[in-house]
N, CA, C and O atoms as a GROMACS GRO file, in nm:
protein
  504
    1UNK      N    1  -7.616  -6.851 -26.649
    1UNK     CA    2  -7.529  -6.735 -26.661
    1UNK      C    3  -7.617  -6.609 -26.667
    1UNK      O    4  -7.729  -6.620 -26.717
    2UNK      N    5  -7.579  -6.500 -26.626
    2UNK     CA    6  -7.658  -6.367 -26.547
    2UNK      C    7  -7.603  -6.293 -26.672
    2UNK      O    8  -7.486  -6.323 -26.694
    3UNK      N    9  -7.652  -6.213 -26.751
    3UNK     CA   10  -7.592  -6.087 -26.829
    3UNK      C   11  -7.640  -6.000 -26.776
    3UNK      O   12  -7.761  -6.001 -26.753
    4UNK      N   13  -7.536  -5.862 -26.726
    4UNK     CA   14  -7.587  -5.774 -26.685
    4UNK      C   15  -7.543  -5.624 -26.753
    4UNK      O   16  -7.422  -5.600 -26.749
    5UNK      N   17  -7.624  -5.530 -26.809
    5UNK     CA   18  -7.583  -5.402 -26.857
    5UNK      C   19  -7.621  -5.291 -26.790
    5UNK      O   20  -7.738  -5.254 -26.774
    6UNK      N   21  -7.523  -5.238 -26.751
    6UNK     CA   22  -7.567  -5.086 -26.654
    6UNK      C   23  -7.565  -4.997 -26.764
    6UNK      O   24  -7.523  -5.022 -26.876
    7UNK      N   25  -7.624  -4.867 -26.715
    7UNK     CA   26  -7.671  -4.735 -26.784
    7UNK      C   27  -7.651  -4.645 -26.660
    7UNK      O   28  -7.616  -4.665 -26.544
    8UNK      N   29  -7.685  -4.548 -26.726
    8UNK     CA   30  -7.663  -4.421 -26.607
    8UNK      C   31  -7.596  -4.287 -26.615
    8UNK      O   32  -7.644  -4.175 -26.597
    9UNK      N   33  -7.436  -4.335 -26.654
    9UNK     CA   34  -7.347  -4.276 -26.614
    9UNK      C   35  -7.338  -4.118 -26.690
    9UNK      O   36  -7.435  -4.081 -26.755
   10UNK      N   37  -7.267  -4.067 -26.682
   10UNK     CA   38  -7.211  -3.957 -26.782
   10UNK      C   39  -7.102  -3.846 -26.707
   10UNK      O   40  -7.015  -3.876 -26.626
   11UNK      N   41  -7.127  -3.736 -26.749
   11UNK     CA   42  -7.046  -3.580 -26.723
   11UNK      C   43  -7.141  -3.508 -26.635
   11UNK      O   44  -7.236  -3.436 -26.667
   12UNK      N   45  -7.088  -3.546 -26.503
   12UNK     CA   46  -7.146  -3.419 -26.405
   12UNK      C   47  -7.091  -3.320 -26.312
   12UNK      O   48  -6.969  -3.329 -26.306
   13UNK      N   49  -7.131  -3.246 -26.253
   13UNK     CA   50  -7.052  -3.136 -26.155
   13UNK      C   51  -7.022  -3.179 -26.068
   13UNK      O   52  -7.078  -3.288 -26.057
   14UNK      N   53  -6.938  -3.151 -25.960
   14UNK     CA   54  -6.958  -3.210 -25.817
   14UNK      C   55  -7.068  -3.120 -25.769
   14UNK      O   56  -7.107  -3.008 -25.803
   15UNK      N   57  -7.113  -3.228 -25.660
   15UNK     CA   58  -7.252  -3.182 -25.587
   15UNK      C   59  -7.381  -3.220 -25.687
   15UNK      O   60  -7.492  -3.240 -25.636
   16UNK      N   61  -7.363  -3.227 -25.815
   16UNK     CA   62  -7.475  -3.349 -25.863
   16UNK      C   63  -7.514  -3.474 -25.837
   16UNK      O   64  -7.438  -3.540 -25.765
   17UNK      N   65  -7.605  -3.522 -25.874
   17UNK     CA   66  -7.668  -3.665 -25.859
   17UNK      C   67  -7.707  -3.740 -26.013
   17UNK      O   68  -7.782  -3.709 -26.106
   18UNK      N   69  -7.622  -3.846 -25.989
   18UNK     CA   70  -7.670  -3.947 -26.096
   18UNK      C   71  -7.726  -4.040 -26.077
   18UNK      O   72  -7.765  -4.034 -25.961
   19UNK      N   73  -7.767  -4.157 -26.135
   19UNK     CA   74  -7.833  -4.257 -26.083
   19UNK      C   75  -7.793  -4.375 -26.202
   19UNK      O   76  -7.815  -4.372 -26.322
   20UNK      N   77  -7.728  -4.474 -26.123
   20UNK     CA   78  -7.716  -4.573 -26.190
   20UNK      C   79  -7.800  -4.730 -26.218
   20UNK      O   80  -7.847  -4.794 -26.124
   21UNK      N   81  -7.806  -4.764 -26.323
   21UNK     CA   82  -7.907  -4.876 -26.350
   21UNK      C   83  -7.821  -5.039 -26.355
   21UNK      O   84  -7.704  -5.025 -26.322
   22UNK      N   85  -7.850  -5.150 -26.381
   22UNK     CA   86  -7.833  -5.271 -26.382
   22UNK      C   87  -7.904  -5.342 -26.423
   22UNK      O   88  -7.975  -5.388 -26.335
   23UNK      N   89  -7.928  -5.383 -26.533
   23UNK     CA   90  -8.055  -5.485 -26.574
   23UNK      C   91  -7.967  -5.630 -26.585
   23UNK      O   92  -7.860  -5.648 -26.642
   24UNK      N   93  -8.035  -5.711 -26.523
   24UNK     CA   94  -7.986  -5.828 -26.528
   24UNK      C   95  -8.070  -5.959 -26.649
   24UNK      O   96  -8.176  -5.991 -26.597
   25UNK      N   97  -8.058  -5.999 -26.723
   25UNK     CA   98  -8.139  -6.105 -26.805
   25UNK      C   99  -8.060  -6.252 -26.816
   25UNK      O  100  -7.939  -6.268 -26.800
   26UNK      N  101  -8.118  -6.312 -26.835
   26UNK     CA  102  -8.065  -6.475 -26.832
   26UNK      C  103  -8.081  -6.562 -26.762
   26UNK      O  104  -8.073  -6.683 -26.786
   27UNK      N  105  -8.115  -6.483 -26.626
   27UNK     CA  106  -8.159  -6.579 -26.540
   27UNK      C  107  -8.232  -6.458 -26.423
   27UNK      O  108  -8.192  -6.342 -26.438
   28UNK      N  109  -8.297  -6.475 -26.351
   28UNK     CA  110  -8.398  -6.404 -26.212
   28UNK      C  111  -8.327  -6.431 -26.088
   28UNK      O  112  -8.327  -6.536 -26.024
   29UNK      N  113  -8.249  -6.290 -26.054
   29UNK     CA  114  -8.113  -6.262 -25.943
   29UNK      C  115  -8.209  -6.274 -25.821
   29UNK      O  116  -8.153  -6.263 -25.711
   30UNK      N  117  -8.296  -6.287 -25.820
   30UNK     CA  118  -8.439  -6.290 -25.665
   30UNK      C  119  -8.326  -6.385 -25.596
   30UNK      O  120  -8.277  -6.486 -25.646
   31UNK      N  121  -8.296  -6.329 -25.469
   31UNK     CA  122  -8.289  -6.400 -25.362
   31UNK      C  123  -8.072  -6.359 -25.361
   31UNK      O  124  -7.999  -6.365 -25.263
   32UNK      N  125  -8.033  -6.320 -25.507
   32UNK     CA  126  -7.901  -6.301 -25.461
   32UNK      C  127  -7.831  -6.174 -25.440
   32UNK      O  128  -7.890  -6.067 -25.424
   33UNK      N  129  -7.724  -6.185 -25.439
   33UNK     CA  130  -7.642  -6.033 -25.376
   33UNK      C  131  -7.629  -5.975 -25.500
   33UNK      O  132  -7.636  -6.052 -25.595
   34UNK      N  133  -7.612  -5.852 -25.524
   34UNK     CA  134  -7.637  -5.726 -25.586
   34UNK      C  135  -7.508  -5.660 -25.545
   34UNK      O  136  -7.502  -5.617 -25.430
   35UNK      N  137  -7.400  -5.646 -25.627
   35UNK     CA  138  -7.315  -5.545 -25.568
   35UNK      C  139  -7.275  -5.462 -25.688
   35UNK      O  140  -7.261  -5.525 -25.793
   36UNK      N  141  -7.244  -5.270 -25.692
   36UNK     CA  142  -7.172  -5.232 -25.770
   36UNK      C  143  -6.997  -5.221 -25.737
   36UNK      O  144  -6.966  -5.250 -25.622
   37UNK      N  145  -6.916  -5.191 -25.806
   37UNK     CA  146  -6.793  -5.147 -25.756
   37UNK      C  147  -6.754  -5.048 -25.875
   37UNK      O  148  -6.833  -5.037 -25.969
   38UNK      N  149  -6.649  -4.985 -25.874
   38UNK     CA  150  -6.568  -4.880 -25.938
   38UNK      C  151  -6.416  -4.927 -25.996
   38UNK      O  152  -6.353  -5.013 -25.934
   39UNK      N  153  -6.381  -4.890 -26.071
   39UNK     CA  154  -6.228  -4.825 -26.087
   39UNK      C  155  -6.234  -4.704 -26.143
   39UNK      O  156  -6.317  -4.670 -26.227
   40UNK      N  157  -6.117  -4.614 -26.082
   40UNK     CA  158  -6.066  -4.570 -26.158
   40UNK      C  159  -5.944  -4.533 -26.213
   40UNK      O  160  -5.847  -4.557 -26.142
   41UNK      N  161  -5.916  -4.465 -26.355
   41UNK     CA  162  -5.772  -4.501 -26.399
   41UNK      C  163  -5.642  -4.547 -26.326
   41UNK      O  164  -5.606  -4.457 -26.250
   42UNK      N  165  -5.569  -4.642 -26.321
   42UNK     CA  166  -5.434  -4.690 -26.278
   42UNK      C  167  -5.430  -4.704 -26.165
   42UNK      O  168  -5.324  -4.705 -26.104
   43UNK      N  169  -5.573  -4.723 -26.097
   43UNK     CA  170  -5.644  -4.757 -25.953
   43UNK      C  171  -5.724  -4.975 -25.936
   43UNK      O  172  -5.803  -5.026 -26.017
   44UNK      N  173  -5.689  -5.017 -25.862
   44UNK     CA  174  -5.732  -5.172 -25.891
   44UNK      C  175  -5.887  -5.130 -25.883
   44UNK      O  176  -5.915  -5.010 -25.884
   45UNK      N  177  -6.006  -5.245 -25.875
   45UNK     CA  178  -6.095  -5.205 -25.894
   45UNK      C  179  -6.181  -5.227 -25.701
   45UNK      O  180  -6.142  -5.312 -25.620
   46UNK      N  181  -6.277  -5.141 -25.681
   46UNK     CA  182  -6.246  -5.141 -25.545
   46UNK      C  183  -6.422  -5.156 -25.574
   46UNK      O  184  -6.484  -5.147 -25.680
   47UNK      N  185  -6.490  -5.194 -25.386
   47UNK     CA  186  -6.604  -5.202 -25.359
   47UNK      C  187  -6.696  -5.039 -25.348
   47UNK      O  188  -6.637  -4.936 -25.314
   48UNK      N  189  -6.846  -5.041 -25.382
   48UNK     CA  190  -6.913  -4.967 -25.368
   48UNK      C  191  -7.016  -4.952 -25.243
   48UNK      O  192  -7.012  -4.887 -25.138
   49UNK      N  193  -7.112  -5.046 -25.304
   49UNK     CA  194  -7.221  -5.087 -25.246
   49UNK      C  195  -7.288  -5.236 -25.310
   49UNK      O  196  -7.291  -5.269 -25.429
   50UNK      N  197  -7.344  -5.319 -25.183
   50UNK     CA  198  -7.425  -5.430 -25.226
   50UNK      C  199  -7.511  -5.438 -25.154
   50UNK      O  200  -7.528  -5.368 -25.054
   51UNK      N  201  -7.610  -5.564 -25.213
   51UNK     CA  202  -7.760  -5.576 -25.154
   51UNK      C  203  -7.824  -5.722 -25.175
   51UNK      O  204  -7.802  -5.794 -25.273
   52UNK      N  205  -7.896  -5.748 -25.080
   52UNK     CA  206  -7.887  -5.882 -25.084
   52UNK      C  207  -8.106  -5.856 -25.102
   52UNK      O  208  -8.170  -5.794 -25.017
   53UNK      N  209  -8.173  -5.921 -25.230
   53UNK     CA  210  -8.244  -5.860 -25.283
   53UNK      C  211  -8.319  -5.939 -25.227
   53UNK      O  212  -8.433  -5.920 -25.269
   54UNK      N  213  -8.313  -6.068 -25.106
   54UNK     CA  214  -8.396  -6.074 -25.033
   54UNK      C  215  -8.420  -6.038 -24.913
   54UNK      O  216  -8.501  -6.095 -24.840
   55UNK      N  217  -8.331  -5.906 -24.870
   55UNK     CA  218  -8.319  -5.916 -24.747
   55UNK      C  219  -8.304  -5.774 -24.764
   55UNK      O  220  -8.309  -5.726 -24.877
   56UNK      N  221  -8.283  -5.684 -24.635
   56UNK     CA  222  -8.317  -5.538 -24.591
   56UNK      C  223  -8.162  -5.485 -24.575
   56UNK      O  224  -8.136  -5.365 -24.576
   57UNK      N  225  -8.078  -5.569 -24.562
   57UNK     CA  226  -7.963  -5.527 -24.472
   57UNK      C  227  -7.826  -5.502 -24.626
   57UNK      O  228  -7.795  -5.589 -24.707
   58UNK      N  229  -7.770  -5.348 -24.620
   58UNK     CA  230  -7.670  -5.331 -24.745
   58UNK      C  231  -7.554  -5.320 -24.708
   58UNK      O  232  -7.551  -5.314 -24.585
   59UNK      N  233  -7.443  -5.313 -24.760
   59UNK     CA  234  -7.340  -5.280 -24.772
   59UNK      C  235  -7.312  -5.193 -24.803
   59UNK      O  236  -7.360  -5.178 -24.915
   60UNK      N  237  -7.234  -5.076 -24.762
   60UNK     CA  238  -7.128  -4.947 -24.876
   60UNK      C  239  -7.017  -4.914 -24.837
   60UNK      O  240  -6.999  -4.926 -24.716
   61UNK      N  241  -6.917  -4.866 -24.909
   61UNK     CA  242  -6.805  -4.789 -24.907
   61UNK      C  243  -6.802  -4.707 -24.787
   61UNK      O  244  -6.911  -4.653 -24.768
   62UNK      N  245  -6.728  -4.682 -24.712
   62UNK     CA  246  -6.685  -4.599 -24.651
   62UNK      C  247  -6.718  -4.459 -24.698
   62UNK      O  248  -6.776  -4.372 -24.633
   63UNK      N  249  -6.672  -4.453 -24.819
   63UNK     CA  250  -6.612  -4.343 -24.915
   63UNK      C  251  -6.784  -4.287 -24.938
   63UNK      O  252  -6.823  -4.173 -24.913
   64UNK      N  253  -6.859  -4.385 -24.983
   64UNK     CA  254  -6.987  -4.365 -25.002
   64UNK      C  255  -7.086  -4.332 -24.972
   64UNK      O  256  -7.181  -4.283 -25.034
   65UNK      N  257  -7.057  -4.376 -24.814
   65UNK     CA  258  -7.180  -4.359 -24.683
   65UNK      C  259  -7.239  -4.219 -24.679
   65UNK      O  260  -7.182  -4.112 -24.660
   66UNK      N  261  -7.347  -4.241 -24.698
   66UNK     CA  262  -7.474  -4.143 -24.660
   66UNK      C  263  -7.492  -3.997 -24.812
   66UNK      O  264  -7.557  -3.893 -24.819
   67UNK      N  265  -7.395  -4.067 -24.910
   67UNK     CA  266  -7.416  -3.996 -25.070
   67UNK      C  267  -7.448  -4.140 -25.146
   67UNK      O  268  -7.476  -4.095 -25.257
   68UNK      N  269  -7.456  -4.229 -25.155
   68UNK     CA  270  -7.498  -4.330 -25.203
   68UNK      C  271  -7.594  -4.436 -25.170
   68UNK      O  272  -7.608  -4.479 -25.056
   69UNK      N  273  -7.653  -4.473 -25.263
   69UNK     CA  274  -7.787  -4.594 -25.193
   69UNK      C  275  -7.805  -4.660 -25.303
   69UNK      O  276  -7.811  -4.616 -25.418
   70UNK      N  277  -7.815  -4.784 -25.262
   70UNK     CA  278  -7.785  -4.916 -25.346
   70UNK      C  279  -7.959  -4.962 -25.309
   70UNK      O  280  -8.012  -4.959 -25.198
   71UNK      N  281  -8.014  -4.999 -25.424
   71UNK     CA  282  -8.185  -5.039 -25.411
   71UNK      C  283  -8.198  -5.139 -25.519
   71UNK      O  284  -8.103  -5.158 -25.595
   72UNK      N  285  -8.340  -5.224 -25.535
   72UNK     CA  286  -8.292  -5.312 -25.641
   72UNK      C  287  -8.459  -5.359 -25.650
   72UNK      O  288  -8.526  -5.399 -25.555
   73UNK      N  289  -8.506  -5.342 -25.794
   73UNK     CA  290  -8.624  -5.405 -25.758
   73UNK      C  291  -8.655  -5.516 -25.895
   73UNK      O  292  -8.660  -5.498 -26.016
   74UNK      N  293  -8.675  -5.677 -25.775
   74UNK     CA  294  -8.708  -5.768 -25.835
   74UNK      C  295  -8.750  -5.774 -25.981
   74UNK      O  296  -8.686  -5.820 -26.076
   75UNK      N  297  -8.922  -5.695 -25.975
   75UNK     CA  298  -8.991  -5.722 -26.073
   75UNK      C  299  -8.926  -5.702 -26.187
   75UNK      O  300  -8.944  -5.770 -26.288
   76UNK      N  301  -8.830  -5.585 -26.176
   76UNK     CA  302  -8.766  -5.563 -26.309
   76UNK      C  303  -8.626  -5.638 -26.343
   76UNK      O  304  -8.567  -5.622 -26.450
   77UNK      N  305  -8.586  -5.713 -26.251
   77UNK     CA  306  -8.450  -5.751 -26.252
   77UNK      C  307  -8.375  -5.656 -26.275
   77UNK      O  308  -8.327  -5.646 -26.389
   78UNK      N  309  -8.338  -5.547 -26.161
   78UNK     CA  310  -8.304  -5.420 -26.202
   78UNK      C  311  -8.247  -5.352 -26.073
   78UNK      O  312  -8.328  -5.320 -25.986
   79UNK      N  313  -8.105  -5.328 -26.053
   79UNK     CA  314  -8.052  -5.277 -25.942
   79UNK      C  315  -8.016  -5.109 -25.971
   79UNK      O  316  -7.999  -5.086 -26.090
   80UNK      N  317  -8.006  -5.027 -25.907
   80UNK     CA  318  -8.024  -4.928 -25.884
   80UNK      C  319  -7.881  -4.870 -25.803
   80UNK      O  320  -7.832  -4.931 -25.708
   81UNK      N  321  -7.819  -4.734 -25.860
   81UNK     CA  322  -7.712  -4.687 -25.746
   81UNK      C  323  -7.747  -4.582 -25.801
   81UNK      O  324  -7.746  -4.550 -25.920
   82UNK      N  325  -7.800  -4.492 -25.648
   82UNK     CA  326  -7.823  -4.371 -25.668
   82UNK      C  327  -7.715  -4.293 -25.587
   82UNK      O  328  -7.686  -4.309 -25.468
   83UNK      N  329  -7.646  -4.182 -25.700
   83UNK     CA  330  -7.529  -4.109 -25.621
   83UNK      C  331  -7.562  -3.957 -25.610
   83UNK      O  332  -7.567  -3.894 -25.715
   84UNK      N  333  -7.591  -3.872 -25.457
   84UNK     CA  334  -7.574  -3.803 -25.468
   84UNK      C  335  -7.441  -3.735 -25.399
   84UNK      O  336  -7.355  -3.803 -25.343
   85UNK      N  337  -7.435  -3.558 -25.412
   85UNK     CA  338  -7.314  -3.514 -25.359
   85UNK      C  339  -7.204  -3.578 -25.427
   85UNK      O  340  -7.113  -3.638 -25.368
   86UNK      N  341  -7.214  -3.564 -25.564
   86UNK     CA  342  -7.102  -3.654 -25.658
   86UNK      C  343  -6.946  -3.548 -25.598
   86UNK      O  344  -6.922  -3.432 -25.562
   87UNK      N  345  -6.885  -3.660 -25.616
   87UNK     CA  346  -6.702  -3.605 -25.581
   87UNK      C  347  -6.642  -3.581 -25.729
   87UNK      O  348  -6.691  -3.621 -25.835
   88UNK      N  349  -6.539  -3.513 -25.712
   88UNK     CA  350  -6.460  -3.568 -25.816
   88UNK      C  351  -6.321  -3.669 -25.793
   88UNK      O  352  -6.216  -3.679 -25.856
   89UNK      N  353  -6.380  -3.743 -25.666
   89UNK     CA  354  -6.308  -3.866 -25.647
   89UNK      C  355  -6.389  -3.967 -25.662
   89UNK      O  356  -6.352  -4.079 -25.629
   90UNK      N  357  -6.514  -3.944 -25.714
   90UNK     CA  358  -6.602  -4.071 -25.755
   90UNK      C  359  -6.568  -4.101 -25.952
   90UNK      O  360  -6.609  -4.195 -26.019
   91UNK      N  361  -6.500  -4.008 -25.988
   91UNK     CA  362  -6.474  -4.024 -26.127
   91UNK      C  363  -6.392  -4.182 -26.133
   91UNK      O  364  -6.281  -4.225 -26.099
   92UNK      N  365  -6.528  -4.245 -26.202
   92UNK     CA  366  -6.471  -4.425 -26.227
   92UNK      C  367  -6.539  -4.490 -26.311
   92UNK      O  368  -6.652  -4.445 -26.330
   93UNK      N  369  -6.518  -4.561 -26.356
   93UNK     CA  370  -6.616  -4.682 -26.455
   93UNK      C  371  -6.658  -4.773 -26.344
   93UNK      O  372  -6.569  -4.812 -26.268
   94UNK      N  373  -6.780  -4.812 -26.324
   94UNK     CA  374  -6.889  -4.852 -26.245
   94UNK      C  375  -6.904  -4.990 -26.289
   94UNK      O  376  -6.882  -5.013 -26.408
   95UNK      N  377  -6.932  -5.066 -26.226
   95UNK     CA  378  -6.966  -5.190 -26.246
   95UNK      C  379  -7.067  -5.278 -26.195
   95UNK      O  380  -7.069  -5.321 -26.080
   96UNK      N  381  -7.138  -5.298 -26.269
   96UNK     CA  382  -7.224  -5.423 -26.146
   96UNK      C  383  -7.196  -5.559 -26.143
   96UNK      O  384  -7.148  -5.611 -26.244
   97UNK      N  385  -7.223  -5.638 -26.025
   97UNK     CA  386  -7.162  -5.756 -26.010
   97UNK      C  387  -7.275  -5.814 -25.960
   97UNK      O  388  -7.352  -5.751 -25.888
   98UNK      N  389  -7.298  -5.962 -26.002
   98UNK     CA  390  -7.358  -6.044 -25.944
   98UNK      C  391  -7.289  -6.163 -25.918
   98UNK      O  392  -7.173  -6.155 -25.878
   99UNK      N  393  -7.345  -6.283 -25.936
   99UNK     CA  394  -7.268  -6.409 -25.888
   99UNK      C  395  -7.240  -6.429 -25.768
   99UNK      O  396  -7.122  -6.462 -25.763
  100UNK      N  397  -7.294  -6.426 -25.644
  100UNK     CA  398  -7.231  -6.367 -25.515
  100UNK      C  399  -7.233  -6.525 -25.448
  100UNK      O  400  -7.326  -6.606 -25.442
  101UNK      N  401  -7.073  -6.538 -25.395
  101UNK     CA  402  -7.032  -6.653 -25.339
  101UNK      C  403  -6.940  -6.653 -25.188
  101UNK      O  404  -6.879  -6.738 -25.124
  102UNK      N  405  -6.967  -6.525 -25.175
  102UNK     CA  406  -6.907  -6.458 -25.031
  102UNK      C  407  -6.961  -6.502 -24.887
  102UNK      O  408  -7.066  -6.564 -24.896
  103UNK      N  409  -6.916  -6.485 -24.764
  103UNK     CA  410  -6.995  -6.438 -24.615
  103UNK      C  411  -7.047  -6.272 -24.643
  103UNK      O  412  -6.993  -6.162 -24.651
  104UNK      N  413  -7.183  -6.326 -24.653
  104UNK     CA  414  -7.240  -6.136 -24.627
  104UNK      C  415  -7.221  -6.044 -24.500
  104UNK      O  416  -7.222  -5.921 -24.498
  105UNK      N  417  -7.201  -6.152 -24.372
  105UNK     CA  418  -7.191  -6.065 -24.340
  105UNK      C  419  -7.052  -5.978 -24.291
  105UNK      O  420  -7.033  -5.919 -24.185
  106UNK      N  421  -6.959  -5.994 -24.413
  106UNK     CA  422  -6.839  -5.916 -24.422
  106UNK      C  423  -6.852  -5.840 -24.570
  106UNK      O  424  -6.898  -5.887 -24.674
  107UNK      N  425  -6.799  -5.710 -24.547
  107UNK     CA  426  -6.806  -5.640 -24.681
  107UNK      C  427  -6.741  -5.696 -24.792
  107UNK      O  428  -6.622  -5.715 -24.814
  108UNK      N  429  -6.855  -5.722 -24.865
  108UNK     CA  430  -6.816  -5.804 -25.015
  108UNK      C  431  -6.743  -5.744 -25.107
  108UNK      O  432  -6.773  -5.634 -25.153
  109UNK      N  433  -6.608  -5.831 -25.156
  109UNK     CA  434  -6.545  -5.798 -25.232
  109UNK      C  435  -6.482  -5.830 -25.398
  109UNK      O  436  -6.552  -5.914 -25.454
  110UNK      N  437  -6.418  -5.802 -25.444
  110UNK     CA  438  -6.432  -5.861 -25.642
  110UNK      C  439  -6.447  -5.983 -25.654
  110UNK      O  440  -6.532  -6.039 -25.722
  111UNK      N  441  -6.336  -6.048 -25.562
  111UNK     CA  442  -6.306  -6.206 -25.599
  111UNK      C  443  -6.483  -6.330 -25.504
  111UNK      O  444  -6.495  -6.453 -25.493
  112UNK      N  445  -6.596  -6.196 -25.453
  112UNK     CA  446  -6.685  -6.298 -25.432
  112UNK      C  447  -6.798  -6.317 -25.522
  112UNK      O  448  -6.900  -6.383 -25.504
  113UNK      N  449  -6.744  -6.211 -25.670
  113UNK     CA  450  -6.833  -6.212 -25.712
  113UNK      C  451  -6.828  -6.262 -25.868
  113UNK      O  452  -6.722  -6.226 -25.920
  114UNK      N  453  -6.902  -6.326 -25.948
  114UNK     CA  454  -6.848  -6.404 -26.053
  114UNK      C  455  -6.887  -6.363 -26.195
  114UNK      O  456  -6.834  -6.396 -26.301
  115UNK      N  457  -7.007  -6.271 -26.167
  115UNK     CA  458  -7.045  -6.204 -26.325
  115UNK      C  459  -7.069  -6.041 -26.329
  115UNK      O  460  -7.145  -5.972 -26.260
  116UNK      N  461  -6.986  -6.008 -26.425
  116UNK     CA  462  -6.945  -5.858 -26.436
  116UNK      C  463  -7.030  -5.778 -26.555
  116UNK      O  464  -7.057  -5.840 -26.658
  117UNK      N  465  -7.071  -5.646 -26.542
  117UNK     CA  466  -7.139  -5.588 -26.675
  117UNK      C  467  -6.994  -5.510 -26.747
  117UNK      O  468  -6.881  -5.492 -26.700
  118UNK      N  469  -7.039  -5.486 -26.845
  118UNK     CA  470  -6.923  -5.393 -26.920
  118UNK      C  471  -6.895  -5.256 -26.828
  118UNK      O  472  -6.788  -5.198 -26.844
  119UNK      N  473  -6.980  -5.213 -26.745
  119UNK     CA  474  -6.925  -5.066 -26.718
  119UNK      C  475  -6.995  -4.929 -26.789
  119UNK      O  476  -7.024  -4.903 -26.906
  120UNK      N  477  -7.006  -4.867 -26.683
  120UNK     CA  478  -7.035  -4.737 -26.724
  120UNK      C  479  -6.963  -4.598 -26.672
  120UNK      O  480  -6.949  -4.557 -26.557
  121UNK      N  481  -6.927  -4.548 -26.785
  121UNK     CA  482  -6.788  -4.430 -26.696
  121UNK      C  483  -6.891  -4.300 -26.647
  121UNK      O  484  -6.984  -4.249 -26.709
  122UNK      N  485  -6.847  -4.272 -26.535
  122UNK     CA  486  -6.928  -4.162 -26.460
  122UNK      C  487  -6.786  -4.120 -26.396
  122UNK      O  488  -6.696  -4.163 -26.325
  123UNK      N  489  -6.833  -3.988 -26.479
  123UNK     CA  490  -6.684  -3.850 -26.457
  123UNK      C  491  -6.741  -3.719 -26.370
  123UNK      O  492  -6.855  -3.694 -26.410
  124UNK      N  493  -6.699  -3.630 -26.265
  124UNK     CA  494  -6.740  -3.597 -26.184
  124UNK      C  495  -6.625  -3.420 -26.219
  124UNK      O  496  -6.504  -3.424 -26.198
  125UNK      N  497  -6.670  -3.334 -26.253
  125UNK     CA  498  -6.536  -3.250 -26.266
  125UNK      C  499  -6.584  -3.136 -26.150
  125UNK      O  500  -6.701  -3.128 -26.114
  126UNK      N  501  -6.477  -3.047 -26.095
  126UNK     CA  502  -6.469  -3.008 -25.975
  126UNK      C  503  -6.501  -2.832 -26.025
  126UNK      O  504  -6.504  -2.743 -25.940
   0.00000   0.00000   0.00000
């Protein structure tokens, strides 16, 4: 079993940059998928970005493309979402996901993934 706790988040402007963390302990994620996702309020919980930490090739949001980058480095057991050009439609509690039991090469979604961190709320005001 994977425990994972993200950090990062907080109160920013739009057009800031935050950067989100993932530490994973319990077991060494080398070789599996890496994904964050979002909700926010009275919204289901939807995909971000993922990464497959042996391999070059990521996933992202639509919504995300080319303000977000999903990175992840082994040694630390430690995934990375760096957001810039924050929205204030990115206002969500963040999640990282591991457990990955999906086809990668279709954009990965909640039900492929099996272990969740608590969340970190990252609020974006306009």
């Amino acid at each position: 079993q994977v425990q994972l706790v993200e950090s990062g988040g907080g109160l920013v402007q739009a057009g800031d940059s935050l950067r989100l963390s993932c530490v994973a302990s319990g077991r060494t994620f080398s070789g599996y998928v890496m994904g964050w996702f979002r909700q926010a309020p009275g919204k289901e919980r939807e995909f971000v970005a993922a990464i497959p930490l042996s391999a070059a090739r990521t996933h992202y949001a639509d919504s995300v493309k080319g303000r977000f980058t999903i990175s992840g480095d082994n040694a630390k057991n430690t995934v990375y979402l760096q957001m810039n050009s924050l929205k204030p439609e990115d206002t969500a509690v963040y999640y990282c996901a591991s457990g990955y039991s999906g086809n990668y090469r279709y954009t990965p979604t909640v039900a492929d993934f099996g272990s969740w961190g608590q969340g970190t709320q990252v609020t974006v005001s306009s």
